[in-house]
C-alpha positions, 0 to 999 in steps of 0.5 A: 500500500502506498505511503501518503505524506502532507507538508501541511495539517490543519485542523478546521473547527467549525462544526458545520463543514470545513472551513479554509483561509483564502487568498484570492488575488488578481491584478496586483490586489488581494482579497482575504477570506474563508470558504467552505469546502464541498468536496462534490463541487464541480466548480470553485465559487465564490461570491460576487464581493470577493471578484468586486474587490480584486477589481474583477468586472464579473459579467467580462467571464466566462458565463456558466449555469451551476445546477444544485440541490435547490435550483441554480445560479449564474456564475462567470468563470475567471483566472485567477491566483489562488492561494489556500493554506500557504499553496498558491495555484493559478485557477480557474473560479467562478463567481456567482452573479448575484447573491447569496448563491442559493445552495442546500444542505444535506447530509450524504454517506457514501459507501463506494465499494458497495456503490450505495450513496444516502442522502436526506436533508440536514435538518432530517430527524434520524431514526437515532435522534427520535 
């Protein structure tokens, strides 16, 4: 079995999902703040504010429809420098074109050797919580 190594261990705190420091920057300016991962998502995206303050005019992007759980947005695709964690990429984000970017919350347990993915709402009452 192959050995996995990290340079970088953080541990987030919030309870509701992961939670990391960013550092977007575009054009010589930088916008500092934290995102939530969504380790299902076909694309990165933030909202509309953190483009504004780097100086991105939003709508010049590529323009894209992102399907969720509650419907959908726009968003427009721009390069940008993306740094998370000290590790800076060059990256293709999407920014929503107006917000709050209307997602949803579930709760997913995924068996993929068995191929069986569950799935309810977040709020959902289980069987143990009754």
């Amino acid at each position: 079995m192959p050995k996995l190594s990290f340079r970088i261990e953080y541990q987030y705190k919030d309870e509701r999902g992961i939670l990391l420091p960013v550092a977007l920057r575009y054009a010589g300016r930088e916008s500092n703040f934290f995102a939530r991962v969504d380790t299902g998502a076909s694309f990165c995206v933030f909202q509309r504010l953190h483009a504004e303050t780097v100086g991105i005019a939003v709508e010049s992007g590529i323009r894209i429809r992102i399907s969720t759980v509650t419907g959908g947005f726009l968003a427009y695709a721009h390069r940008v420098a993306l740094s998370v964690l000290g590790i800076e990429v060059e990256a293709t984000v999407c920014f929503a074109e107006d917000p709050p970017i209307p997602l949803g919350r579930l709760r997913i347990g995924l068996v993929h050797h068995d191929r069986w993915l569950y799935v309810s709402h977040y709020d959902d009452v289980t069987d143990d919580e009754r």
